[in-house]
MARVEX-302826 format. One record per residue (C-alpha): residue in one letter; x, z, y; residue number from 1. Coordinates in steps of 0.2 Angstrom, whole numbers, plus 5000, padded with zeros to 4 digits. Example, Ala and Ser with C-alpha at 12.3 -4.5 7.8 and 13.67 -1.06 7.14 Angstrom:
residues 2
A  5062  5039  4978  1 .
S  5068  5036  4995  2 .
//
This chain:
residues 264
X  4950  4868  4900  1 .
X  4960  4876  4915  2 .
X  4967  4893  4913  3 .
X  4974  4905  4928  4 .
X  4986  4917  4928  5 .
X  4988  4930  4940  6 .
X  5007  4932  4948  7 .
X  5014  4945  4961  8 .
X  5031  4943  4968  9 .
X  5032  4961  4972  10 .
X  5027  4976  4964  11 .
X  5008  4982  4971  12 .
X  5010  4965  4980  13 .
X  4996  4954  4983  14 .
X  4991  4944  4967  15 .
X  4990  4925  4966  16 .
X  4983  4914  4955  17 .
X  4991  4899  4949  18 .
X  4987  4886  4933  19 .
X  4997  4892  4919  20 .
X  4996  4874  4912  21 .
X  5001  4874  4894  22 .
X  5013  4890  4897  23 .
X  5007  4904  4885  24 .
X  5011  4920  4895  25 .
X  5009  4939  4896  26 .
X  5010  4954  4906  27 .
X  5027  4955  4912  28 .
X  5035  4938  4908  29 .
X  5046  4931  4923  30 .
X  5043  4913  4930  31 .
X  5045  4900  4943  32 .
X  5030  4895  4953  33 .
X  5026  4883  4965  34 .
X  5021  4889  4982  35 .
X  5018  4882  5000  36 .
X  5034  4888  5004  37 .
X  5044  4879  4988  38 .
X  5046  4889  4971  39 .
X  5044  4904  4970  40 .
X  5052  4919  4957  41 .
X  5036  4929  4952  42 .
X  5029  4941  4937  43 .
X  5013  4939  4927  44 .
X  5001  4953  4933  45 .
X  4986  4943  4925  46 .
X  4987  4933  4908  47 .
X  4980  4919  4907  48 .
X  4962  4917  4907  49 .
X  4950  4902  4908  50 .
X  4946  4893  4923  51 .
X  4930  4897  4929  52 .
X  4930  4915  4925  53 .
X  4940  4917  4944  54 .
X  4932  4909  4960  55 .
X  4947  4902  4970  56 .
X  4942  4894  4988  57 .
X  4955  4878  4984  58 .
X  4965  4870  4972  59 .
X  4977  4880  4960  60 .
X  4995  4879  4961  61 .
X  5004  4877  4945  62 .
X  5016  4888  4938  63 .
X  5033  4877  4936  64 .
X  5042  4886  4921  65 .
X  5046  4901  4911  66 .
X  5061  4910  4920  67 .
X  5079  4907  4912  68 .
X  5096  4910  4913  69 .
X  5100  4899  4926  70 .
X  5086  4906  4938  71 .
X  5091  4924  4936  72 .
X  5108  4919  4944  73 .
X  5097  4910  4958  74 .
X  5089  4926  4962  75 .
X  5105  4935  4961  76 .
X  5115  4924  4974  77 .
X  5098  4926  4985  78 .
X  5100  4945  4984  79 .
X  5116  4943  4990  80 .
X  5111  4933  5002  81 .
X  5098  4944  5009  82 .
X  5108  4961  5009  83 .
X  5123  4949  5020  84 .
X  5109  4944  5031  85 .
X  5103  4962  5033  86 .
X  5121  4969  5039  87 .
X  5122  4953  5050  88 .
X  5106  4954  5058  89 .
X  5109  4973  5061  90 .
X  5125  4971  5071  91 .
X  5117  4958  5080  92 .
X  5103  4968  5084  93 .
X  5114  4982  5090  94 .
X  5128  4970  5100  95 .
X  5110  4965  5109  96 .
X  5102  4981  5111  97 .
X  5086  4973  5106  98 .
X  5075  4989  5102  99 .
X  5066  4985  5084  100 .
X  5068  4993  5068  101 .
X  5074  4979  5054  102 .
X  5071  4985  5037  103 .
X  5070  4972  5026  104 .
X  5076  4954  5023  105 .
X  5069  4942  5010  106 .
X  5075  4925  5003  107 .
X  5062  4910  4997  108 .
X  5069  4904  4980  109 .
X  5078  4890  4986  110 .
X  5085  4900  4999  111 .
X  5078  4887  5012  112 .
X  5072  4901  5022  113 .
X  5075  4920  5028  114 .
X  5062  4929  5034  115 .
X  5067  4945  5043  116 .
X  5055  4960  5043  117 .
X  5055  4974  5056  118 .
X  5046  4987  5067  119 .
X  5044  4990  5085  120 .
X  5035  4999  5099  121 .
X  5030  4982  5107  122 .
X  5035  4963  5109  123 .
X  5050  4958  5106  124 .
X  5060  4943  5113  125 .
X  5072  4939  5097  126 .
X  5075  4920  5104  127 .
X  5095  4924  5106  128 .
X  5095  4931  5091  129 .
X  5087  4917  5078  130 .
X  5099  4905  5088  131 .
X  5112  4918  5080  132 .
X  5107  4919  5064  133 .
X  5101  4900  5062  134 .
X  5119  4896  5067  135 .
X  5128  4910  5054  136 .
X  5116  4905  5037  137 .
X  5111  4886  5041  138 .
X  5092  4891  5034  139 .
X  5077  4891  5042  140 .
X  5074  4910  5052  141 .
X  5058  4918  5051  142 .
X  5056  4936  5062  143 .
X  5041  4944  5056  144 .
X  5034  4960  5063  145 .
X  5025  4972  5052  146 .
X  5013  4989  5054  147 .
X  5022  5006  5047  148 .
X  5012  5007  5034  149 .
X  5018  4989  5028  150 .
X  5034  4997  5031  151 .
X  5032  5010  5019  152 .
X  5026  5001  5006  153 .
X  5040  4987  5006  154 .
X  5052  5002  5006  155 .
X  5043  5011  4993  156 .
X  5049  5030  4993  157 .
X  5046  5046  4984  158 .
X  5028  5053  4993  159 .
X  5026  5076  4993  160 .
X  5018  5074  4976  161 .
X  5035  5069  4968  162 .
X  5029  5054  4961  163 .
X  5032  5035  4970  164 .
X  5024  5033  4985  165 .
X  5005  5023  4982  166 .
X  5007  5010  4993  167 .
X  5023  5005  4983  168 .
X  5017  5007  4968  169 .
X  5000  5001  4965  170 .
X  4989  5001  4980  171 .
X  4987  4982  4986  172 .
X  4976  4982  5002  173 .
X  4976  4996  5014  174 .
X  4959  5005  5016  175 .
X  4955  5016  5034  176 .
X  4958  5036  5030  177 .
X  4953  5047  5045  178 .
X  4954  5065  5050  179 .
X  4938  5064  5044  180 .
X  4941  5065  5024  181 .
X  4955  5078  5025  182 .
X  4940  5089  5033  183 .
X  4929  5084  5023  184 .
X  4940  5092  5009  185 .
X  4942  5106  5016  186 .
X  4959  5102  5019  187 .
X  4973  5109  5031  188 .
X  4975  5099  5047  189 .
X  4991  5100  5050  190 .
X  4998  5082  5052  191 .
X  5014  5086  5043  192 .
X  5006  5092  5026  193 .
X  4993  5078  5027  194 .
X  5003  5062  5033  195 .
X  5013  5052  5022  196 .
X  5030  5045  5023  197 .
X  5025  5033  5037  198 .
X  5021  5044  5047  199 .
X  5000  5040  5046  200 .
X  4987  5050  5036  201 .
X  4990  5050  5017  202 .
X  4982  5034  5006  203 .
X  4977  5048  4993  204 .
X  4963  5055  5004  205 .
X  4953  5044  5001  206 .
X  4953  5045  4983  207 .
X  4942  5058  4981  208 .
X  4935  5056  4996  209 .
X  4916  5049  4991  210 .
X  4916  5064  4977  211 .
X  4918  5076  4990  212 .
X  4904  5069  5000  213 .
X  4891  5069  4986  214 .
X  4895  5086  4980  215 .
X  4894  5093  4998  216 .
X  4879  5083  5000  217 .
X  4869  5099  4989  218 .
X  4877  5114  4998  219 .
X  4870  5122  5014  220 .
X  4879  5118  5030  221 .
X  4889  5130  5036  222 .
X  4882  5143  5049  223 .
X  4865  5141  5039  224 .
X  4856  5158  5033  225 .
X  4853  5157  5016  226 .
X  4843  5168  5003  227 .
X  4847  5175  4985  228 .
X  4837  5184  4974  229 .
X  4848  5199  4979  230 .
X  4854  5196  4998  231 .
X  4852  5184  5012  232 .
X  4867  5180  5024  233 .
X  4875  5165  5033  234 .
X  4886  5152  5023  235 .
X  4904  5153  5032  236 .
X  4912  5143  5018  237 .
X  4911  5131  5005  238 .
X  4921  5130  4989  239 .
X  4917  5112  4983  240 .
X  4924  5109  4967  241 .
X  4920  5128  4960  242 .
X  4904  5125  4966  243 .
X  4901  5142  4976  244 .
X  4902  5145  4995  245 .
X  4904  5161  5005  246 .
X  4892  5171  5013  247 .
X  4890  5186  5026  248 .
X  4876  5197  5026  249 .
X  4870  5207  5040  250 .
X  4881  5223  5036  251 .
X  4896  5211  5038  252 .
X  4901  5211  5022  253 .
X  4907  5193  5015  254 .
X  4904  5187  4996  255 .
X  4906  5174  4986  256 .
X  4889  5167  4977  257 .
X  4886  5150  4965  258 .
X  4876  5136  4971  259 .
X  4864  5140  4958  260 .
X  4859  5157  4967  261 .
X  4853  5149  4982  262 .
X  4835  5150  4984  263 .
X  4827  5134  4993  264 .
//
């Protein structure tokens, strides 16, 4: 029987799956794959399991071998590569004055091909400047233009939290946050204490997002009068996660009161 293996070639990339073959791998093991791009360098994200427990829409790739010696210096020379690339590219972008933001450079295995990521405002004619670098690295040139958010992850960074930015470190698809979830939360709106290193709202709104929704789901809307055994008044505020909210009763005073007081 068949068994898959799950492999990422970055970390909080996309996982792939590949036929481990006879290979016995875990978590963490380095190895060469083969892709439709050549081989590829990749880590085991997924040990092997068998076949049928994973629905794949076409046939499996196989992983080609167990990382050596001789491959780590491959992807050493390749890192060389890309970082000459990216200082090459960048003063040909500037001797241009083409107005895009290049930010990352990335090699396949058998450096057969350099694909150039970047950020701009809006279309970009780089014609001039893959005749360029076709004609400084002999390689095939691929220019590829990517979101902010896509930047940010490739990047990675440290987010407000102090801890490494989501995207880059674990999030693998990108789910919509709105202004929405931050109210919701009762949050401040101020875009600077809510938007991440990008620049658009912060990944980590949406984490508690759904919580939120069905615990404010059982308070009063705000602006609703509201009775107690003791007092009625008008709820002018919500505190979710103590599970209380604020009222103001008709001599103006305003108290706080527990969910649990409020007479249906």
């Amino acid at each position: 029987m068949k068994k898959i293996v799950g492999i990422r070639f970055k970390p909080a990339g996309k996982i792939y799956h590949f036929d481990s073959g006879a290979f016995v791998l875990q978590e963490g093991d380095q190895v060469i794959v083969e892709t439709e791009k050549g081989l590829g360098f990749g880590f085991v994200a997924v040990p092997p399991s068998p076949h049928e427990s994973v629905k794949t829409g076409r046939a499996l790739k196989k992983v080609h071998r167990v990382a050596n010696e001789k491959d780590h210096r491959q992807r050493g020379i390749n890192l060389d590569l890309e970082q000459r690339a990216f200082s090459y590219c960048m003063n040909c972008i500037k001797e241009d004055g083409l107005k895009m933001n290049l930010f990352s450079v990335e090699s396949t295995f058998d450096a057969s091909r350099l694909t150039f990521f970047f950020t701009a405002d809006g279309r970009v004619d780089f014609r001039k400047l893959v005749k360029r670098l076709v004609k400084e690295f002999r390689t095939r040139i691929e220019m590829r233009q990517v979101g902010i958010r896509n930047q940010a992850k490739m990047c990675g960074g440290i987010g407000r939290c102090g801890r490494e930015i989501c995207c880059s470190a674990f999030i693998e698809k990108f789910e919509p946050v709105s202004i929405k979830m931050a109210k919701q939360q009762g949050l401040s709106l101020n875009p600077t204490k809510i938007s991440g290193q990008c620049g658009r709202l912060m990944c980590c709104l949406t984490y508690e997002n759904k919580t939120y929704h069905q615990l404010k789901s059982q308070f009063p809307k705000i602006g609703k009068k509201i009775r107690t055994k003791e007092k009625a008044g008008k709820v002018i505020r919500h505190n979710v996660i103590g599970r209380r909210l604020a009222i103001r009763i008709e001599d103006g005073t305003e108290i706080e009161i527990s969910i649990d007081e409020v007479i249906n």
